[in-house]
BADONU-775082 format. One record per residue: residue number from 1; residue in three letters; y, x, z of N, C-alpha, C in turn. Coordinates in nm, 4 decimals, always signed. Layout:
+-----+---------+----------+----------+----------+----------+----------+----------+----------+----------+----------+
| num | residuo |      n.v |      n.u |      n.w |     ca.v |     ca.u |     ca.w |      c.v |      c.u |      c.w |
+-----+---------+----------+----------+----------+----------+----------+----------+----------+----------+----------+
| NUM |     ALA |        Y |        X |        Z |        Y |        X |        Z |        Y |        X |        Z |
...
+-----+---------+----------+----------+----------+----------+----------+----------+----------+----------+----------+
END
This chain:
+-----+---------+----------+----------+----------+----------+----------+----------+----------+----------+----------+
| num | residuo |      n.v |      n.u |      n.w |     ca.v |     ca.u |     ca.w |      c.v |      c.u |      c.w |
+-----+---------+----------+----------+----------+----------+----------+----------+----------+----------+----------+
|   1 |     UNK | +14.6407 | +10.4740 | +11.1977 | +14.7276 | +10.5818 | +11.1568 | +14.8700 | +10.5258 | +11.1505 |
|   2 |     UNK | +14.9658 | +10.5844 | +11.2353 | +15.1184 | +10.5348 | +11.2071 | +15.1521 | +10.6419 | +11.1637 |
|   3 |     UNK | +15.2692 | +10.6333 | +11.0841 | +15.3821 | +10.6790 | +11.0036 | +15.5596 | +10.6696 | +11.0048 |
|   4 |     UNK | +15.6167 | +10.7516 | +11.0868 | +15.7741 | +10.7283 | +11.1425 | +15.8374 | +10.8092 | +11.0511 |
|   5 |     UNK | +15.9438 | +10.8028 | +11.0114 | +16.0254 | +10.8733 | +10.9543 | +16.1867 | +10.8563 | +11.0642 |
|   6 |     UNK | +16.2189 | +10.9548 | +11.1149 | +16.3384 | +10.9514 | +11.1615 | +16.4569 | +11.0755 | +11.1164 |
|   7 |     UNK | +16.5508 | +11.0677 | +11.1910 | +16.6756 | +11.2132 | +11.1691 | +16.6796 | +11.2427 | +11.2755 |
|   8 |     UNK | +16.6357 | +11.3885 | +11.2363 | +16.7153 | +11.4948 | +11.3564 | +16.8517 | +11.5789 | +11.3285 |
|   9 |     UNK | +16.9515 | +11.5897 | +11.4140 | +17.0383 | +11.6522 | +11.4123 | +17.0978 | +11.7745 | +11.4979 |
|  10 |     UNK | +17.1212 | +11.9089 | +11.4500 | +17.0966 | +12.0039 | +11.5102 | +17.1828 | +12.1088 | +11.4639 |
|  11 |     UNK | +17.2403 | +12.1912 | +11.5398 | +17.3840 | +12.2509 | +11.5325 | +17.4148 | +12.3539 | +11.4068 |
|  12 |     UNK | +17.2564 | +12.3687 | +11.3817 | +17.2391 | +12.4895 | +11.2426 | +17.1643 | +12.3806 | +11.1439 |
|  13 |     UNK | +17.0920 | +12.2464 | +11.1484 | +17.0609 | +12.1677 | +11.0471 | +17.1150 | +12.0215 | +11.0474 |
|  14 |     UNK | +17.2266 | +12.0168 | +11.0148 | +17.2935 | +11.9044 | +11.0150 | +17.1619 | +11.7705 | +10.9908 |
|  15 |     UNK | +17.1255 | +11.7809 | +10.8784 | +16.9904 | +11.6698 | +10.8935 | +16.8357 | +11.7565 | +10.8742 |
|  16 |     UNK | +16.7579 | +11.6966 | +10.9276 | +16.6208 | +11.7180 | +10.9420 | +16.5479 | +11.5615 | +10.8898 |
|  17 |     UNK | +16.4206 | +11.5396 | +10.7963 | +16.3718 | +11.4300 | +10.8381 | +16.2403 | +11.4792 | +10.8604 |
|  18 |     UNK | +16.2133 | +11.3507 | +11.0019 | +16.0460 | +11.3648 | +11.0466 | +15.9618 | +11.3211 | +10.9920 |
|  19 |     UNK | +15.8732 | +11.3256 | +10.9999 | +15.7291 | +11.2513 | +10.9086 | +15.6255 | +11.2411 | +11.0627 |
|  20 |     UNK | +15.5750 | +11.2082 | +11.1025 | +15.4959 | +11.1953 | +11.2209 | +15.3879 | +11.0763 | +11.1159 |
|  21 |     UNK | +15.2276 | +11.1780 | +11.1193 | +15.1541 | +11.0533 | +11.1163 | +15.0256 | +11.0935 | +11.2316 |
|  22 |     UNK | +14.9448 | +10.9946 | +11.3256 | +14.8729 | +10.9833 | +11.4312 | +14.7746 | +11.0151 | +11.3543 |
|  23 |     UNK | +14.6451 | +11.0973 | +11.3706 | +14.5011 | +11.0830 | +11.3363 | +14.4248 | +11.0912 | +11.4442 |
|  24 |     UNK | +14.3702 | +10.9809 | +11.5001 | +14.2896 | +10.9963 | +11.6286 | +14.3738 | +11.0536 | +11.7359 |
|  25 |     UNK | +14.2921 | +11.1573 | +11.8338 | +14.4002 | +11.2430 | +11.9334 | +14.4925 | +11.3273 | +11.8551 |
|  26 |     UNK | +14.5440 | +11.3362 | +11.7718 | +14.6212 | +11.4805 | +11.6870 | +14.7483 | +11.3975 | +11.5678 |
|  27 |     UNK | +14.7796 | +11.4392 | +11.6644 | +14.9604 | +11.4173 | +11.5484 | +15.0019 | +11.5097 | +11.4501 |
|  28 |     UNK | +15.0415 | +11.4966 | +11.3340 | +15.0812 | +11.5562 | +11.1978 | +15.2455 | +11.5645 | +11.2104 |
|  29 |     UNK | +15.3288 | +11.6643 | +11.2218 | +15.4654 | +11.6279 | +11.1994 | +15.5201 | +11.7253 | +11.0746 |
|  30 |     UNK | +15.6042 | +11.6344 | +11.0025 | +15.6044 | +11.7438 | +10.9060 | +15.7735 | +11.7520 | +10.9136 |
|  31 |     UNK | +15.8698 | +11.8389 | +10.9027 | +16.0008 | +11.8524 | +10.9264 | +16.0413 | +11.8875 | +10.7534 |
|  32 |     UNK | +16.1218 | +11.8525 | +10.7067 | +16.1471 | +11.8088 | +10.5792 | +16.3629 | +11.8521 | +10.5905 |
|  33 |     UNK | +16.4234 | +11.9684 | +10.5082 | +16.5662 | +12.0164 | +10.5148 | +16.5513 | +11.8961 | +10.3534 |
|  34 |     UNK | +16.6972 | +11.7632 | +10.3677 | +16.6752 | +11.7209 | +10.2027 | +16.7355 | +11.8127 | +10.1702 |
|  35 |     UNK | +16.8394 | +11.8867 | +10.1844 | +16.9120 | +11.9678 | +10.0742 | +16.8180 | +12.0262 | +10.0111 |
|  36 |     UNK | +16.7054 | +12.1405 | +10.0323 | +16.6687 | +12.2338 | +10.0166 | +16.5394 | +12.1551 |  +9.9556 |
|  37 |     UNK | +16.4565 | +12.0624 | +10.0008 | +16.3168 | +12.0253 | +10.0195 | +16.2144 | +12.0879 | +10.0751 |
|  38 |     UNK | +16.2433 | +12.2083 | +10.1575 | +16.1874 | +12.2401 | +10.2068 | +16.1331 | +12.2244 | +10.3022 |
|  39 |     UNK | +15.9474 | +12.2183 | +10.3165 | +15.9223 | +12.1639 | +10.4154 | +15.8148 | +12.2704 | +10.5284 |
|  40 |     UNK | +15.7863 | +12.1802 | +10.6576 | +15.6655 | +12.2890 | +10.7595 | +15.5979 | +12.1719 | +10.8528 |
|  41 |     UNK | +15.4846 | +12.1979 | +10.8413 | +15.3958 | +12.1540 | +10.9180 | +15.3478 | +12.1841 | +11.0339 |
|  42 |     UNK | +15.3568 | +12.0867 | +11.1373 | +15.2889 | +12.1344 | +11.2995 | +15.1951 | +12.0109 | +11.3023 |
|  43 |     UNK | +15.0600 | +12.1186 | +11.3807 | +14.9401 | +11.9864 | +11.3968 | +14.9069 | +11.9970 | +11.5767 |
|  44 |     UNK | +14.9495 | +11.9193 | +11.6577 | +14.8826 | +11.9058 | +11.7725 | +14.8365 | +11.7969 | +11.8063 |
|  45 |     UNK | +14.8128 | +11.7760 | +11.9764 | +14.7579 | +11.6937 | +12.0153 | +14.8905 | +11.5989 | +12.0355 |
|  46 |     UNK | +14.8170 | +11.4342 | +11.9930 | +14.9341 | +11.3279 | +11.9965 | +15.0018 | +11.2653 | +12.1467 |
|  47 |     UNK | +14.9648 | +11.2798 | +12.2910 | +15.0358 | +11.3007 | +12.3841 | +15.1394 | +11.4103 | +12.4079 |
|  48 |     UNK | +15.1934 | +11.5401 | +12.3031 | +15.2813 | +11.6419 | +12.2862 | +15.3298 | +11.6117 | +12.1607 |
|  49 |     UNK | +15.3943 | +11.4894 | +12.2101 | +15.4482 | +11.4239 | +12.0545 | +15.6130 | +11.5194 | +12.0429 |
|  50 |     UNK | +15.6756 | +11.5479 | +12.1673 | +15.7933 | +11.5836 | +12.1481 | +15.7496 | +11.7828 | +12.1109 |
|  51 |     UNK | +15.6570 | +11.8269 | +12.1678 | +15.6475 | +11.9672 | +12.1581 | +15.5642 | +11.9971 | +12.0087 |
|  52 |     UNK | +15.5090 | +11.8949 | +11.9571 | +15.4476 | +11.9216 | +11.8380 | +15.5929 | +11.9294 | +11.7123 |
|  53 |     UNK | +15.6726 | +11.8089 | +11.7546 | +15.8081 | +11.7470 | +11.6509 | +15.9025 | +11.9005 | +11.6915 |
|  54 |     UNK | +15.9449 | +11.9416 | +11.7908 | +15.9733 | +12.0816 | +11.7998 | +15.9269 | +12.2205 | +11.7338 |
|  55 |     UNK | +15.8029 | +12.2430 | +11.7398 | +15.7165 | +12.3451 | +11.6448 | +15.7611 | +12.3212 | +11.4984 |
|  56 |     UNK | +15.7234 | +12.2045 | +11.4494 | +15.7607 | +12.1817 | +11.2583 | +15.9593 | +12.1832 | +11.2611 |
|  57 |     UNK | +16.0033 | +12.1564 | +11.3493 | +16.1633 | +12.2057 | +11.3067 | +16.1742 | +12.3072 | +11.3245 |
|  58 |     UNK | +16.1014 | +12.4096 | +11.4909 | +16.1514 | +12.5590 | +11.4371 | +16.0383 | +12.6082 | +11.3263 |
|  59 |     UNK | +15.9610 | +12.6277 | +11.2680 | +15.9164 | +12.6655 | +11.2015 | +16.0144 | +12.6444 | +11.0708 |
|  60 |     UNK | +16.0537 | +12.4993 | +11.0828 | +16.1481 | +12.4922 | +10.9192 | +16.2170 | +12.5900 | +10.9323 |
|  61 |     UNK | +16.2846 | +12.6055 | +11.0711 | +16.4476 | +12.7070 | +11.0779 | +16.3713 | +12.8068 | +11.0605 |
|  62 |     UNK | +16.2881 | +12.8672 | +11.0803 | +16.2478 | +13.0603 | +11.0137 | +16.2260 | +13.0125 | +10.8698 |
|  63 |     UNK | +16.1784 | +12.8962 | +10.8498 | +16.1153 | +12.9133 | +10.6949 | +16.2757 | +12.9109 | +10.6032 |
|  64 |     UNK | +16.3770 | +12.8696 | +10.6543 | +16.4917 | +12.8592 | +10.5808 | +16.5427 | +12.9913 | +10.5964 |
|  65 |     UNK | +16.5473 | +13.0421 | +10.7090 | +16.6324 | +13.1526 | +10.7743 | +16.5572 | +13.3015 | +10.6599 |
|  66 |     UNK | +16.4513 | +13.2815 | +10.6539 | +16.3560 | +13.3777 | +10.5699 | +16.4159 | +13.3542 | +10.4074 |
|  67 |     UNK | +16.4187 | +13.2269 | +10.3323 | +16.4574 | +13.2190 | +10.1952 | +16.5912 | +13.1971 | +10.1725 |
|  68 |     UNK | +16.6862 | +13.2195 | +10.3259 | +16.8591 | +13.1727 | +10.2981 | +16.8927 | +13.0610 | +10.2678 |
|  69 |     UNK | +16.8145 | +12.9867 | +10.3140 | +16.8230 | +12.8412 | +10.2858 | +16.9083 | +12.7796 | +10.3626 |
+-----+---------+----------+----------+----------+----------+----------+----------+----------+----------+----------+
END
């Protein structure tokens, strides 16, 4: 099981942090706003490492866009 934490930066979320952890074939990414703490989860397969890390940031952006965050 690995565990990355990186920053994303993005024209409507100045910072994002990743959480990526591997379980077998299936990657966990969790997209994390610090201001807010708000967070969202995407679960796919771990060769769609970049389209899984995409899903949990837009999902954050509706989940913010929904509470005005």
């Amino acid at each position: 099981m690995a565990h990355v934490a990186t920053r994303h930066h993005g024209p409507d979320l100045p910072e994002v942090l990743i959480e990526e952890r591997r379980v077998g074939a299936w990657l966990k990414v969790a997209a994390v706003d610090p201001g807010t703490g708000e967070e969202a989860v995407a679960v796919g397969p771990a060769d769609a490492r970049e389209q899984v890390r995409l899903a949990a940031i837009g999902k954050l952006r509706r989940r913010l866009a929904a509470t005005g965050g």
